[in-house]
C-alpha positions in Angstrom: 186.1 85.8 174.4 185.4 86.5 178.4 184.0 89.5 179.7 186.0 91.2 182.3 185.5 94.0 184.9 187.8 96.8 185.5 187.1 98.4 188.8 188.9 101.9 188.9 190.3 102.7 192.3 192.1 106.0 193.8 192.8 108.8 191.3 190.5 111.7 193.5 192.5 113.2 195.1 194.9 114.6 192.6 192.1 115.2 190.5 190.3 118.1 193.3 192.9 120.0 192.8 192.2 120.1 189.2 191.4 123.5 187.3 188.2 123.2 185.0 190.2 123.0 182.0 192.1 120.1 183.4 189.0 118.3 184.8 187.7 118.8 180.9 191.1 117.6 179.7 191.2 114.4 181.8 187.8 113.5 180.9 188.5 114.0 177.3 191.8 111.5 177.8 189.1 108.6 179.7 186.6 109.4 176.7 189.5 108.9 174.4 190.5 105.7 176.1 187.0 104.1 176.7 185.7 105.3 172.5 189.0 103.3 171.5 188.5 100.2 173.3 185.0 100.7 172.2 186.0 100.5 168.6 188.1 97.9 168.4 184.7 95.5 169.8 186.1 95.5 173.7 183.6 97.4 175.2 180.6 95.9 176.8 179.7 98.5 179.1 180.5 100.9 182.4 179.4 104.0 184.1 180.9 106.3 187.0 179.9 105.5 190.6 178.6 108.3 192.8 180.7 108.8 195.7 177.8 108.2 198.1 176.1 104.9 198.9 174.0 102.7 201.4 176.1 99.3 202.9 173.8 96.4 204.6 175.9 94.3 206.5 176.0 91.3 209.0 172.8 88.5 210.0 171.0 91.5 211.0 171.0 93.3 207.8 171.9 96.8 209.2 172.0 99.7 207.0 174.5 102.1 207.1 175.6 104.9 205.2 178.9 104.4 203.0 180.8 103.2 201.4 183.4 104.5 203.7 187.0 103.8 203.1 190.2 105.3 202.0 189.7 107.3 198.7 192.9 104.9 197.1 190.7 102.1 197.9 187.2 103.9 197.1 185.7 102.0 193.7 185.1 105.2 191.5 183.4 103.5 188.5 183.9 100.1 186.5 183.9 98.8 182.7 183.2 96.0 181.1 184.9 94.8 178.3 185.6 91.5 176.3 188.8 90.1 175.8 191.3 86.6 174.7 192.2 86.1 178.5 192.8 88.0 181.8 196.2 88.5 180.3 195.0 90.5 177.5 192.2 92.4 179.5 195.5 93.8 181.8 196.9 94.3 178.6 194.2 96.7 177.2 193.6 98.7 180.7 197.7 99.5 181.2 196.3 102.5 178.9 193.5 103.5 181.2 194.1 107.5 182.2 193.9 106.9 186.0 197.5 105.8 186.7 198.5 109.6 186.1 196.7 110.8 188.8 198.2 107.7 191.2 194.9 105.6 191.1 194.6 101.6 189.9 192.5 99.4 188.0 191.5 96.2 189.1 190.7 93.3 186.6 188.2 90.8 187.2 187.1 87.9 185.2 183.2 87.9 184.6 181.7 84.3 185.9 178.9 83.1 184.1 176.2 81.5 185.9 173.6 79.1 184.9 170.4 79.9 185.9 
């Protein structure tokens, strides 16, 4: 088994219009979702992202404040989770409740390194 990333994109901005019973109702569909992969041994971790952020870029190491780019591009939180192949790991986050508020998840195989 590999251990993969899913980096969940987009998905805001439908979600600000949300009432509070529908904010409590979407996060009860991602808790549903994330305790099920959980179960069946995927999950290895994963947390939300806060919105806000610090970016050092370039030779000079220059600190800005960010990250700053379109909200369907923004990285809104990530999981990790173990599966057969990059195949399967697809597979298991084409249930993931973001795509009904428009967003995406990106799959990424884990490298190991040797240290």
């Amino acid at each position: 088994m590999t251990n993969y990333m899913f980096f969940f994109r987009g998905g805001d901005a439908a979600q600000a219009n949300f009432s509070p019973e529908q904010m409590q109702a979407n996060m009860q569909k991602w808790s549903g979702w994330i305790q099920g992969l959980a179960q069946k041994g995927h999950v290895k971790g994963g947390e939300p992202l806060d919105r806000g952020g610090k970016v050092i870029s370039g030779k000079n190491r220059v600190i800005t404040d960010g990250p700053y780019a379109e909200a369907k591009d923004l990285v809104g939180g990530y999981l990790i989770v173990t599966a057969e192949s990059l195949d399967h790991a697809a597979e298991l986050a084409k249930n993931c409740p973001i795509f009904e508020q428009d967003g995406a998840v990106e799959v990424r195989a884990i490298q190991q390194m040797q240290m």
